[in-house]
Each structure stands twice: as structure tokens, then as C-alpha cells.
N, C-alpha and C positions, 0 to 999 in steps of 0.2 A: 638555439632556437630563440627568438626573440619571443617577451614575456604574454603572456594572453589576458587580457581581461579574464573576469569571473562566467561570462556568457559565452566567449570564446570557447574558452576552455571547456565548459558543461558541452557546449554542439559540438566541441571535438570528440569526447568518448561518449557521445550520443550516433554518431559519426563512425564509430567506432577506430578510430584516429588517436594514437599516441599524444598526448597534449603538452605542453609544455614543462607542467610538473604534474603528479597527481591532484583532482579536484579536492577540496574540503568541502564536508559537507556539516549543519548540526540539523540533523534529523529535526523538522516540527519550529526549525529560526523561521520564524513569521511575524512582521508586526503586528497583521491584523488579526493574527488568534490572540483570543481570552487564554493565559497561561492559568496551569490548576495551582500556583502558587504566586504568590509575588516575590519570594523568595529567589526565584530563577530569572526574572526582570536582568540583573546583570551580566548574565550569563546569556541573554537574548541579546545584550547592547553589544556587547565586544563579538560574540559571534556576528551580528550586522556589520563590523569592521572586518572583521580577518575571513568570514566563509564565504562561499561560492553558492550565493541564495537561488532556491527553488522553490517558487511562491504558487500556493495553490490556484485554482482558478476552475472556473465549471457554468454550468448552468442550467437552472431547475429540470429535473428530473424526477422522475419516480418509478421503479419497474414494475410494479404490481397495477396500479390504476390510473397511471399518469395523474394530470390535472386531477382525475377526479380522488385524490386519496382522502382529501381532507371529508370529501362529503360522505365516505365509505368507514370512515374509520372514527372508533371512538375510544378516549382514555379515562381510566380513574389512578387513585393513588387509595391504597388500602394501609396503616400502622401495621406495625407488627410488636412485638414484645418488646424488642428493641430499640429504642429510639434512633438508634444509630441508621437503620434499614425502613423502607418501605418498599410495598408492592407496588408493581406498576401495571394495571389493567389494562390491557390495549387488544380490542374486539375491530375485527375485519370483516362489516357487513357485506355479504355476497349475496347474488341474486337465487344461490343456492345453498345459504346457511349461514351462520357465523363462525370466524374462526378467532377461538381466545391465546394469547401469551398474557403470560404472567412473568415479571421481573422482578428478582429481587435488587433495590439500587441502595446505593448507599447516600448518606443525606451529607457526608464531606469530602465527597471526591473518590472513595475508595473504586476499587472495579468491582462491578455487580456480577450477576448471574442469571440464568435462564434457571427458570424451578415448571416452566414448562413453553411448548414450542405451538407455534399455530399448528402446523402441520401432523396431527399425531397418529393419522393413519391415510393410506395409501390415495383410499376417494380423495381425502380433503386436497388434493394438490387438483382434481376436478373443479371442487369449491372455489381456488382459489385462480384457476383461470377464468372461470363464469366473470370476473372481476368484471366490468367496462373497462376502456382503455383507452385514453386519446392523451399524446403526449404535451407537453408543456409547452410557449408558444417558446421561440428558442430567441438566447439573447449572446451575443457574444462581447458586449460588454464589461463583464467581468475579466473573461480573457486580458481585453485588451489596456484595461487598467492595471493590471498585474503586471503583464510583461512591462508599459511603461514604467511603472514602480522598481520593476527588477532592473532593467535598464543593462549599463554595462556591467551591474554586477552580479546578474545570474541568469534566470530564465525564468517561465510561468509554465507549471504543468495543467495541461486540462485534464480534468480526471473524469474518469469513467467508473459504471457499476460493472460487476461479473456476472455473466450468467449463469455457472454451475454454483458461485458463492451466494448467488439472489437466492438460489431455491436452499440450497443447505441450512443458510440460517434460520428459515425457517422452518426447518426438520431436527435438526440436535447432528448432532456425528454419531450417534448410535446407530438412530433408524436410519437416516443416510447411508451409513454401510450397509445395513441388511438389507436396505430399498434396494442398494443398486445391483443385487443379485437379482433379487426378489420381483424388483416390479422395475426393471430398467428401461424398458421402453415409455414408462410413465414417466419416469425423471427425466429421460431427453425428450420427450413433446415438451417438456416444461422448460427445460434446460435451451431449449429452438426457440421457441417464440422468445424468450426473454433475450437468446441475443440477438435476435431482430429487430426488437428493439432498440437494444444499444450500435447495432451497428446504425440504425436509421438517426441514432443521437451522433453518432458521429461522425454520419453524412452530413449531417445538418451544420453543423462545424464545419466541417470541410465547405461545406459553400457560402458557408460567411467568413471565408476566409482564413481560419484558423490552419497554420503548416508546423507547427511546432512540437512537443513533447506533448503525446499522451499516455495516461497513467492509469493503472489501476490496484487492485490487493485482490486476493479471494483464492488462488490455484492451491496454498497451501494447506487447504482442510482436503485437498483429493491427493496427496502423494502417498508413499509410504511411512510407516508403518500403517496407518487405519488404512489407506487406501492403496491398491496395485497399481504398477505405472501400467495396467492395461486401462485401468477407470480412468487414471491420469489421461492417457491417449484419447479415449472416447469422449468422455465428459470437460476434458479443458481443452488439450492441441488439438481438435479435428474442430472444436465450435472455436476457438478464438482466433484460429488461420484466415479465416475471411475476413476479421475485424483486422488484423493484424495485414495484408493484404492491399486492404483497403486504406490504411492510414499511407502505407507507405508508397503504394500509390500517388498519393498526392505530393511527400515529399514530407511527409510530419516523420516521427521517431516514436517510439515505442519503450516505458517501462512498466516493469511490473514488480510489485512483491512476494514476494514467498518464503516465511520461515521454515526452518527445517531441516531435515536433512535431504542435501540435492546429490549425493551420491545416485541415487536410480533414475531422478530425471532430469542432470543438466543438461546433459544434450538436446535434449526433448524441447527446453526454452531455444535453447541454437537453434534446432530445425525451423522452429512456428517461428521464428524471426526476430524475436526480444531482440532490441536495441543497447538495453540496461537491464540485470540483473540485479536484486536486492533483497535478503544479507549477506550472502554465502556466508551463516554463521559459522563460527570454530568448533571443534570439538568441544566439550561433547554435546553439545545443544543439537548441532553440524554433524557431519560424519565425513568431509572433505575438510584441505586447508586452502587458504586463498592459493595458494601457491599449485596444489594441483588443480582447482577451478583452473585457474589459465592454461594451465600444458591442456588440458580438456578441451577446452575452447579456442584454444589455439588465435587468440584475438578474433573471435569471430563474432565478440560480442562485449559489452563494456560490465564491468562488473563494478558494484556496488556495498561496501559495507569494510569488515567484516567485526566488527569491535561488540562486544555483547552490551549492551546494557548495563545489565546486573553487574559488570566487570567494574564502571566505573562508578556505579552508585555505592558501590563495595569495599574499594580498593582501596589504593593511595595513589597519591599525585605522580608517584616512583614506578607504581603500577602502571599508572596510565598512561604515560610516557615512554613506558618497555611496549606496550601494546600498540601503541601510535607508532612510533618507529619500526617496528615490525613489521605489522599489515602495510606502511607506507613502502617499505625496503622491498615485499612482496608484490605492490602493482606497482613498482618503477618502471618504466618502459612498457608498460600496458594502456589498456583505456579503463580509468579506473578511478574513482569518486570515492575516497575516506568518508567514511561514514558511520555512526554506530548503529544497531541493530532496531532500535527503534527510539521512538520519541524520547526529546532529552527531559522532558517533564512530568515521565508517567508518574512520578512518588506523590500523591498527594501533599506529604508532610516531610518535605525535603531537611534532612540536617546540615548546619553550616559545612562540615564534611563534604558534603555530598555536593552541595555546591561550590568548593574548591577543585573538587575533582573534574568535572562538567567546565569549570573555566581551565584546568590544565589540560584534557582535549583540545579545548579550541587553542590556547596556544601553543601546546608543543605541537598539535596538526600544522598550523599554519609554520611555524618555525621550521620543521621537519621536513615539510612538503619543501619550500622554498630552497631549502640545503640540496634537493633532489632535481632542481631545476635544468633543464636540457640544453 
């Protein structure tokens, strides 16, 4: 098989099309993102030589008030004991009340936390439809600077909100689970309009022309264990088959994220039409291997990942390079994008280690993959 460009290749196991070798991918290589270190800068430069770039792309949106969030919504920033943390006050004026979250954030990059949710009981998701709602005027501009950016060496995903992930986040996974026994007809009126709206965000795309890879995250806060794959069915595959429908429709492609463990619902992604899969983590994060992901899917869909993180901020270079070879050895003759499991920058305070390791992915990926070439 003669060799593929980086863009080629991505629309072949978008395609769901055996590619030339497997795609390399470094989760989060973008030139236009702010990295949370400068530490990783080199590790961004040489992934821009050897990866298979997939460059963000979108445009203004909001699912709760559209346009109108900014005039509905207000913030403060509260000390805490710690100087390390602050609270983050952010109040959701409604024409039927106020709804508060409180964050705790950290002031060097760390990952925060919810210490409490807008949503904290069943009315307030009434509160929080009362919102107004008129969407953002639509540009596809961005799209179209990204894709030329990516050019022959990757692609531009436009991304998309979720609708069952719109309304979770702001419930907690607690009440989310009890709600959706409890009051489940009120989650799905909530969980309907919201993808009405994004399906209408990505009509509006579709008629300025966008045909390319849409994106989104969010299905992994409804599988198992917190959730059954019957909520799974209800609340993600029966609302995102019409979005999913609809894209393909036009001739665009479809991915989505999901951590977790996809034991109960891969197939569930095959049926509703996922184009690309992403992480199939490993054990034990996972509870499948890439290797039965594909007898599963039987090429019926491209798969994405499956390297953990934690693996190579952890490891060694000897490490990282048994697990590159591996996962690659695993979707040879598949449609299948190397990848690790998420962003290669999430460490705030990356050690010079760590950023060895992060440069031995990208090159034994690239090495590795090329040795597998068709």
C-alpha cells in the first residue's frame, strides 16, 4: 500500500478503512493551546513532526442560555485557608430563582473539585430550563482555519456539547444516579431539549458546510458500574442516534470519548454509529483488551487509544516502548489511531522523567507504527 499522508490516513479509520499503518496520535498536540507547563513545549515540537494532528475547532455555543449566559450568569472568587485553593462562586440567574455552584480550583494548575452542584434537587432542573435561550449567531471560521492549519498532516475536529453530560454536570453522579430512578422523566425532558439544541448546532454546520469529523466526551458518566447499560440505552444511544444520523447524513464522521470500562456497552457505540472510539483503556482501569475490542467490533468501527496515562508519566522509556509496541501489534490490520488515554499535559509540575517518557511515545509510536507499514 502506498504511504498516506497524516489526513489521509486519519479519514481512512474515520472511514473505518484499514490504513496504511496505524494513525499516531499525542492526545492535546495543538499549537494553539496554552500547555499547563512549558516543560512539555518539546514534547509538543517533535509530536508536530512525527504525529497524525487533530486540531480542535468549534463555534460559540452554550447549552443552557445560548447568547444569553453571559447576562444570566455571575462569578466571585472566595480565599480559603489555603492559599493554594480558592472558591469559585458562579450563581445562575433564572427567571425562577437562582442556582449556586461552588468550586474548589486550585491557583497552580492542579484539578479542582465540585464542593457543590447547581442542581441540588429535582425542581431546580425546572429553574433551570425557565433559562431564555437563543443560540449564538454561528461562524464556521474556525473550522475552517484549523483544517487549513492541519493541511496534509491531519484533520480539524468540530466538537460538540452532550446532552445527557450537559445536565450531569450539573447534578454530581450521586443525585444523577438516584434522579434517574427517581425522577427520570425529568432528566429526559431536560436531557430532549438540550439535544435539540446541539443537534440544531450541528445543522448549522452542516449548512455552512462543515463534512468532516465531529466530536464530543460526556457518555462516560452513564455506563457501568454507577450506571446500567439500560440508562446507558435511554439517556445516551436513543438521544444521540439522531445527532449521529444526522452527521452522517451529510457525509461528516463521528467520535466520541468514553473512559471506562466498555465491557457492557461496546457494542452499544457500534449500533448508534460511532465512527471512532476513544480509549478502550486496559485493564484494570478497562475491563476489555484492545485486542478483544476488535473481535467485538469486528471492524465495524475505528478504535482509538489504548495507552493509560498514568503508564507513561510513571514508567520508563523501556516501559513505554513494551506498551507502544503492543497496543500497535494489537490494531495492525485494523482502523486504529495510537493514542494514550488522555491529555499528554495533565501533570501540572511535570518532572524531567516524565518528560522523557512523553518524548519516548512519540518516538517509538512513530518508529513502531512505520515498522507495521502495509
Amino acid at each position: 500500500m502506498a504511504a498516506m499522508t497524516g489526513r489521509e490516513r486519519l479519514e481512512a479509520v474515520f472511514a473505518r478503512r484499514v490504513p496504511d499503518r496505524p494513525a499516531l496520535k499525542l492526545w492535546g498536540c495543538d499549537p494553539a493551546r496554552r500547555l499547563r507547563h512549558t516543560a512539555y513545549e518539546p514534547v509538543r515540537e517533535r509530536a508536530m513532526v512525527l504525529t497524525d494532528l487533530v486540531l480542535q475547532a468549534g463555534s460559540p455555543f452554550s447549552l443552557y442560555a445560548g447568547r444569553h449566559t453571559q447576562d444570566c450568569t455571575s462569578s466571585t472568587r472566595r480565599p480559603t485557608a489555603d492559599p493554594e485553593w480558592v472558591e469559585v462562586v458562579t450563581v445562575l440567574h433564572t427567571p425562577e430563582g437562582d442556582l449556586e455552584q461552588v468550586f474548589l480550583a486550585s491557583t497552580s494548575g492542579r484539578p479542582g473539585y465540585h464542593r457543590s452542584f447547581y442542581l441540588k434537587e429535582p425542581e431546580d432542573i425546572r429553574r433551570l430550563l425557565s433559562l431564555p435561550y437563543e443560540p449564538y449567531a454561528f461562524s464556521a471560521d474556525s473550522y475552517a482555519a484549523r483544517d487549513s492549519e492541519a493541511g496534509s498532516r491531519g484533520i480539524a475536529m468540530f466538537g460538540l456539547d452532550h446532552a445527557m453530560y450537559g445536565l450531569q454536570r450539573l447534578v454530581g453522579s450521586e443525585n444523577f444516579a438516584l434522579w434517574s430512578w427517581e425522577h427520570r422523566d425529568l432528566l429526559l425532558e431536560a436531557i430532549e431539549v438540550f439535544a435539540g439544541r446541539i443537534r440544531d448546532h450541528a445543522r448549522r454546520a452542516i449548512e455552512a458546510g462543515i463534512r468532516g469529523v465531529f466530536g464530543w466526551v460526556g457518555p462516560e458518566l452513564c455506563i457501568p458500574p454507577l450506571m446500567s447499560p439500560a440508562h446507558f440505552d435511554r439517556f445516551v444511544a436513543a438521544v444521540d442516534r439522531p445527532l449521529l444520523e444526522l452527521i452522517h447524513h451529510c457525509g461528516g464522521r463521528v467520535w466520541v470519548h468514553c473512559h471506562g470500562r466498555m465491557g457492557p456497552v461496546l457494542e452499544r457505540f457500534l449500533e448508534m454509529g460511532v465512527d471512532v472510539l476513544n480509549p478502550i483503556e486496559p485493564p484494570p482501569m478497562g475491563d476489555i483488551t484492545l485486542e478483544e475490542a476488535f473481535r467485538r467490533v469486528g471492524g465495524g468501527m475505528g478504535l482509538e487509544g489504548n495507552i493509560e496515562t498514568h503508564d507513561i508519566m510513571t514508567g520508563t522509556p523501556e516501559t513505554v516502548h513494551r506498551l507502544v509496541t503492543e497496543a500497535l501489534r494489537a490494531g495492525a490490520g485494523q482502523p486504529f489511531i495510537l493514542c494514550p488515554c488522555s491529555g499528554f499535559d495533565e501533570n501540572a509540575e511535570p518532572s524531567p522523567a516524565e518528560i522523557r517518557h512523553w518524548l519516548a511515545y512519540v518516538e517509538a509510536g512513530f518508529r513502531e507504527a512505520e515498522r507495521l507499514r502495509g
